[in-house]
C-alpha positions as CSV (number, residue, x, y, z in Angstrom):
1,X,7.9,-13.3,22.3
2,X,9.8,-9.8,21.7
3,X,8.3,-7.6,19.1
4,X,8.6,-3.9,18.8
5,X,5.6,-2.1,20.1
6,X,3.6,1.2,19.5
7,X,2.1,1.6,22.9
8,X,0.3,5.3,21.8
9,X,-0.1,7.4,18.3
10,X,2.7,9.4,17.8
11,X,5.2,7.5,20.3
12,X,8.0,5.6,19.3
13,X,7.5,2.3,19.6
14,X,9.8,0.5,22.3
15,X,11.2,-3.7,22.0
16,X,9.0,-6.0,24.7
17,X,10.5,-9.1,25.5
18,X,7.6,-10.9,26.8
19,X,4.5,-9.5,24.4
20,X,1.8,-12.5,23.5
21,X,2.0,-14.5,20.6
22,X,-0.3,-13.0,18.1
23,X,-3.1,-15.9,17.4
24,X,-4.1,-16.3,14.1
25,X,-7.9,-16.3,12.4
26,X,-9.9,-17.8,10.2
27,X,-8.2,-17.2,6.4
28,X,-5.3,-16.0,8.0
29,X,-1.3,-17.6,8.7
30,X,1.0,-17.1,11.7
31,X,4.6,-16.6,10.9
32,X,8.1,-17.2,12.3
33,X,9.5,-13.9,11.5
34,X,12.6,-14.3,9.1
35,X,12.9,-10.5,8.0
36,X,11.0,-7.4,7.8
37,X,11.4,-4.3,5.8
38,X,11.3,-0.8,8.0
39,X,9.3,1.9,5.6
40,X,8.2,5.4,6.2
41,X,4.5,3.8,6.2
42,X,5.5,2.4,9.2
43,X,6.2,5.7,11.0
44,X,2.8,6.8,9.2
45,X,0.6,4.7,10.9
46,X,2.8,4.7,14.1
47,X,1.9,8.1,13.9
48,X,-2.1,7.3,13.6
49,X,-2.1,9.7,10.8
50,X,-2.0,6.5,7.7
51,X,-4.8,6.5,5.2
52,X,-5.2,3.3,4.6
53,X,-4.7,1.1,8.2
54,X,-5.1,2.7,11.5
55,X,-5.0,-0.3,14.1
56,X,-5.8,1.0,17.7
57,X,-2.7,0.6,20.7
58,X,-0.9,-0.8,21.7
59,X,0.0,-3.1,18.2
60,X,2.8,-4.5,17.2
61,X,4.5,-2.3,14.4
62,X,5.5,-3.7,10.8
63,X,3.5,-4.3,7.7
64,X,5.8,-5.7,5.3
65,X,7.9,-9.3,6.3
66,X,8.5,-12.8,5.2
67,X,9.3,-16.2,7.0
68,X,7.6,-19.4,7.2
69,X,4.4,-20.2,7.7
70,X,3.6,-22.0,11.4
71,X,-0.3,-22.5,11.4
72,X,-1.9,-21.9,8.3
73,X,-4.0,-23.3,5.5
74,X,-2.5,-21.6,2.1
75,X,-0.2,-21.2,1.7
76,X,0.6,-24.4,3.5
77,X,3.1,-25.0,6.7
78,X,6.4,-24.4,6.2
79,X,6.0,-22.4,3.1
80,X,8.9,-19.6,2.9
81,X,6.4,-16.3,2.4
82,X,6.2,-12.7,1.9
83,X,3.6,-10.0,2.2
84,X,3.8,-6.0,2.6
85,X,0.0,-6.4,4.4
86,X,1.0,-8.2,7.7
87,X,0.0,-6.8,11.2
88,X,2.8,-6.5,13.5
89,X,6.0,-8.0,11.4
90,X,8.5,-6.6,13.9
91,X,7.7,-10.0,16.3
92,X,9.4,-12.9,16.2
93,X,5.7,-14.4,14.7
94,X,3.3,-12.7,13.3
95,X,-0.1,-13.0,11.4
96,X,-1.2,-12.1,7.7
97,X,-4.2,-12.7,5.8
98,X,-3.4,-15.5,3.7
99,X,-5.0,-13.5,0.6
100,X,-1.7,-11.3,1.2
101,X,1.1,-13.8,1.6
102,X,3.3,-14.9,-1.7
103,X,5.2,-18.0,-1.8
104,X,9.3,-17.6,-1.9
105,X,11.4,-20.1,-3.2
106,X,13.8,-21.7,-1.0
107,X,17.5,-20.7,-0.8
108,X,17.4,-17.1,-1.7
109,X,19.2,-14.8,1.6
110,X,15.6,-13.6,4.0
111,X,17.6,-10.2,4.2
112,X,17.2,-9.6,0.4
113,X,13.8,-10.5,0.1
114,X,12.9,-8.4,2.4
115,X,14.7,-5.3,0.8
116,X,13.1,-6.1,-2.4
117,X,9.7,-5.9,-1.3
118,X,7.8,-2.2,-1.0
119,X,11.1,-0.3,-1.7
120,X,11.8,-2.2,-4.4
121,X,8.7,-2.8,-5.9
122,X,7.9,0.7,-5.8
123,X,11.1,1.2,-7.8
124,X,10.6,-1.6,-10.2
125,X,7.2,-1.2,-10.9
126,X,7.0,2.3,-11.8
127,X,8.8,2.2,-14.4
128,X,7.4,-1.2,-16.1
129,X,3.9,1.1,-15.3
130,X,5.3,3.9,-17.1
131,X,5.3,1.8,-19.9
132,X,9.4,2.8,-20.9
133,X,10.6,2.4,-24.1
134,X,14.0,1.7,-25.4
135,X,14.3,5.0,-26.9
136,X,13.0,6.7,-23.5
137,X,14.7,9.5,-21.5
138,X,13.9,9.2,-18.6
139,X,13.6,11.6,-15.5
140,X,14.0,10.0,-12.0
141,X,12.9,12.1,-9.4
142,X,14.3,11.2,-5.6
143,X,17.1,9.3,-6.5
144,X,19.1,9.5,-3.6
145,X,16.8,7.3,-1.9
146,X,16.2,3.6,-2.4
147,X,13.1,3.5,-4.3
148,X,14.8,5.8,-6.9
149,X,17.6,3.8,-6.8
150,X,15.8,0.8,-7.7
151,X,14.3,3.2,-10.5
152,X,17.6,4.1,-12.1
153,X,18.9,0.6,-12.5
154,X,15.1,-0.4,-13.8
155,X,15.7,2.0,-16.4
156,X,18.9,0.8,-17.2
157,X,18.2,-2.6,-17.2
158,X,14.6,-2.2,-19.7
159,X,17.2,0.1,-22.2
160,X,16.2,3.9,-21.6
161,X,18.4,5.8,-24.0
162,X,19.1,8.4,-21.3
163,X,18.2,8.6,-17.5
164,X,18.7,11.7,-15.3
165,X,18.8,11.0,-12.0
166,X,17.7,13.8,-9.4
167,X,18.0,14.2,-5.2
168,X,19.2,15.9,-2.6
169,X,21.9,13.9,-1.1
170,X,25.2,14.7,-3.2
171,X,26.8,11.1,-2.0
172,X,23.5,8.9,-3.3
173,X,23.4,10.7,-6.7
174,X,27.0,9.7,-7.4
175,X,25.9,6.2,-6.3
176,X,22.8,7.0,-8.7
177,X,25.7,7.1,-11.3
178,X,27.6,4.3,-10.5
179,X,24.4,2.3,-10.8
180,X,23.5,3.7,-13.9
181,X,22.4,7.2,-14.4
182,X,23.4,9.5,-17.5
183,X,23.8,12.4,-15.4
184,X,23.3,13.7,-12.1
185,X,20.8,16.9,-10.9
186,X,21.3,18.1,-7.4
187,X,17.7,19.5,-6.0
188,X,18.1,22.8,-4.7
189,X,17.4,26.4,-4.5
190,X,18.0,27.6,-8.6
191,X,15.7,27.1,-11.8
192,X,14.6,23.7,-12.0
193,X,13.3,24.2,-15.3
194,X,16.4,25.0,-16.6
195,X,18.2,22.4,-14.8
196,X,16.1,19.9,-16.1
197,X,16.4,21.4,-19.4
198,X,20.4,21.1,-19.2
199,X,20.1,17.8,-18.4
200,X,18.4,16.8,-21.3
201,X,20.2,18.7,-24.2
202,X,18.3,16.1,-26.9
203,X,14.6,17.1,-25.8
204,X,12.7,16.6,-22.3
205,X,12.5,13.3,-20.2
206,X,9.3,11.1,-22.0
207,X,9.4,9.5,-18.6
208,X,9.1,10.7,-15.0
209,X,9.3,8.4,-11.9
210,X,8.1,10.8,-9.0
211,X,8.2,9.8,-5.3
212,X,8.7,13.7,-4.3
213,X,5.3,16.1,-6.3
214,X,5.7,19.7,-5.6
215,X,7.9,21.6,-7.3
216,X,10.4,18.9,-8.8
217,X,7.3,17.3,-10.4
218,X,5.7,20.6,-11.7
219,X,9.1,21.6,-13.2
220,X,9.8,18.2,-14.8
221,X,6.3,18.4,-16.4
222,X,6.8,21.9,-17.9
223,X,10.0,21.0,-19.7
224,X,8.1,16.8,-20.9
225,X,8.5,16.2,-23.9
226,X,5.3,15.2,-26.0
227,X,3.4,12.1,-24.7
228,X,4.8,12.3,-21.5
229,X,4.2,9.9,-18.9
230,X,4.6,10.8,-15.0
231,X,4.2,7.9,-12.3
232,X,3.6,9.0,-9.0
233,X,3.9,7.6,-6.1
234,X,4.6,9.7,-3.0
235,X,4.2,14.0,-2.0
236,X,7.8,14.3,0.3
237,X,8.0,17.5,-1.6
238,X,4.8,18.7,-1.3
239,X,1.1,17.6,-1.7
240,X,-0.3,20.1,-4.0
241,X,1.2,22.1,-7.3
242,X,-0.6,24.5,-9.4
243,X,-0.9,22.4,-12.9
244,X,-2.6,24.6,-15.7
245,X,-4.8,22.1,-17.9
246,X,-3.0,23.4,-20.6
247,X,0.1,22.4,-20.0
248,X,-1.5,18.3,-19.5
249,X,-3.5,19.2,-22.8
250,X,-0.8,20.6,-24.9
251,X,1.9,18.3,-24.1
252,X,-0.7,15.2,-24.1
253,X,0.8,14.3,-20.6
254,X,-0.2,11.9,-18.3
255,X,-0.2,11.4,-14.6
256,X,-0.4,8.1,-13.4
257,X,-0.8,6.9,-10.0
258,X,0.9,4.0,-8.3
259,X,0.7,2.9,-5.0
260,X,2.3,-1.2,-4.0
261,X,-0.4,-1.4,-1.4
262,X,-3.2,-1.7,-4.6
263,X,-0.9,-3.8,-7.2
264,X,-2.8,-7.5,-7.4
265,X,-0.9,-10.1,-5.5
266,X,-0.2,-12.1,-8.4
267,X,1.4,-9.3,-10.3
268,X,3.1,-8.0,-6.9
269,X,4.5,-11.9,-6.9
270,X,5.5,-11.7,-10.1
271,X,7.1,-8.2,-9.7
272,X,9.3,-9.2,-6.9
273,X,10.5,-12.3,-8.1
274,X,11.7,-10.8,-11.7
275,X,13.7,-7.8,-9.0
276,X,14.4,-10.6,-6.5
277,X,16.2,-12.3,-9.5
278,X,18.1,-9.2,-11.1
279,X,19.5,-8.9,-7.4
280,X,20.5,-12.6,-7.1
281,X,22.6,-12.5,-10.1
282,X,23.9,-8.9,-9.6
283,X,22.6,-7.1,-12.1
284,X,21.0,-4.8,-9.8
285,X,22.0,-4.0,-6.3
286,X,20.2,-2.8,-3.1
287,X,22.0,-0.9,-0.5
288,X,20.7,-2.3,2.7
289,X,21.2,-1.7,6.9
290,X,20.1,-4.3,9.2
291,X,19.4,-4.3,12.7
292,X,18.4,-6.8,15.2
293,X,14.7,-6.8,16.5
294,X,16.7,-6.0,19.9
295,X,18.1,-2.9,18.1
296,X,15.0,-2.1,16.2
297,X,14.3,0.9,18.1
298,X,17.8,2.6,16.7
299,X,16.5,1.5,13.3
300,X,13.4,3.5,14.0
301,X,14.9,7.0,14.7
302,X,17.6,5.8,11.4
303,X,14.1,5.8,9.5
304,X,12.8,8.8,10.8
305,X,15.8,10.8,9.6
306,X,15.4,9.6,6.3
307,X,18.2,7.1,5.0
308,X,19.2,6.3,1.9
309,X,19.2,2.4,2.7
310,X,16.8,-0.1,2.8
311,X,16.4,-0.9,6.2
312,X,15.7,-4.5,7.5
313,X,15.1,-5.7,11.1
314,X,16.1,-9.6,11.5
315,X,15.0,-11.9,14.4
């Protein structure tokens, strides 16, 4: 079968046309590929340097994909399934723990499935975790990117009363807008504080979605407003800040942590269908690249200089 191989750590991994079928165990499925999402966690464990799964070369690369099941138990033969724990989704089959695979209705496009999983998740969740309120302002932090993205049009969607939406990429924050952001805050070299202060002229953001830490996170935390809740989810700007304890004591704050890779299936099933849904009726929108599992090398280096799609490889 052709699948898209990581033949050493730190290598890019390069398309085989003739690798073996993978062959599945006990509690586990084999899968006819359908789509698979492309994620900097792939790159991370490419890389051998991933916390959490560190499979030995040469593997096939790809954790998150859907399709239908071939050989399996539960779900049952010909189910239409998802899962962001598979091992080797960039194959024409591959195998997943059962335990990890969600059923998918039939008749809803493989492409956007697969764009809503760990992006959109990520997105989605964090802000139902943050626990938003309608009379929230809310502070999303790398929203260029599609996880913010998702984020912004969360907010929207659940009735913040003001979302800020923050990033690098001048372009994505005016789609940030389009999709549903108050204003717009352009990352770069001046006060933060006081940018984020500007951008909230009514008091500071009661909500924080945070893919980035470092300084953007420091600086949105020292202008919260009381009660404060930051979700965090990724350190692309940095893995450690100085926070004084009082500033987490005075402004009550709190930090939570999310990661997709620990959400329960049933309420990571649950999560993707409600985003799955907003996206089938337009209500919220997903700008996505797809490549061919041929091509999925180009896709690779797209990932590794950090688009602002969701990319997806197809068979």
């Amino acid at each position: 079968m052709r699948a898209l191989v990581v033949h050493e750590h730190g290598a890019d991994p390069r398309v085989e046309e003739d690798w073996p079928e993978p062959k599945r165990g006990e509690g586990q499925a084999l899968v006819e590929m359908g789509a698979a999402g492309l994620n900097p966690v792939d790159l991370a464990i490419a890389s051998g340097r991933f916390y959490g799964y560190r499979p030995d070369p040469p593997f096939v690369a790809g954790r998150e994909g859907m399709g239908r099941v071939v050989e399996g138990t539960s779900p049952a033969p010909g189910s239409r399934v998802q899962t962001v724990k598979a091992f080797g989704s960039m194959a024409q089959r591959f195998v997943a723990d059962e335990a990890d695979l969600w059923v998918l209705p039939d008749g809803d496009d493989d492409v956007a499935a697969a764009a809503s999983g760990i992006a959109g998740v990520a997105g989605w969740y964090a802000v139902q975790t943050g626990g938003l309120q309608r009379t929230d302002r809310v502070l999303v932090l790398g929203a260029s990117g599609t996880v913010g993205l998702v984020a912004v049009q969360a907010a929207r969607l659940l009735g913040a009363s003001r979302i800020v939406a923050a990033g690098r990429d001048r372009a994505r924050l005016a789609r940030a807008g389009e999709l549903g952001a108050d204003a717009v805050v352009e990352l770069g070299e001046g006060d933060l504080e006081e940018t984020f202060r500007g951008a909230f002229p009514d008091g500071g953001p009661e909500l924080v979605i945070d893919p980035l830490w470092g300084a953007p996170a420091l600086a949105a935390m020292n202008i919260a407003g009381d009660g404060m809740r930051l979700v965090n989810f990724g350190q692309s700007a940095g893995a450690e800040i100085d926070l004084p304890s009082a500033t987490v004591r005075g402004k009550r704050l709190r930090i939570i942590g999310h990661s997709v890779f620990s959400i329960p299936l049933d309420e990571l099933a649950a999560v993707h269908a409600e985003l799955l849904g907003h996206v089938r009726d337009g209500s919220l929108q997903l700008d996505v690249e797809t490549a061919s599992l041929a091509d999925a090398p180009a896709a690779w280096e797209r990932q590794k200089a950090g688009p602002h799609t969701k990319l997806v490889v197809t068979p």
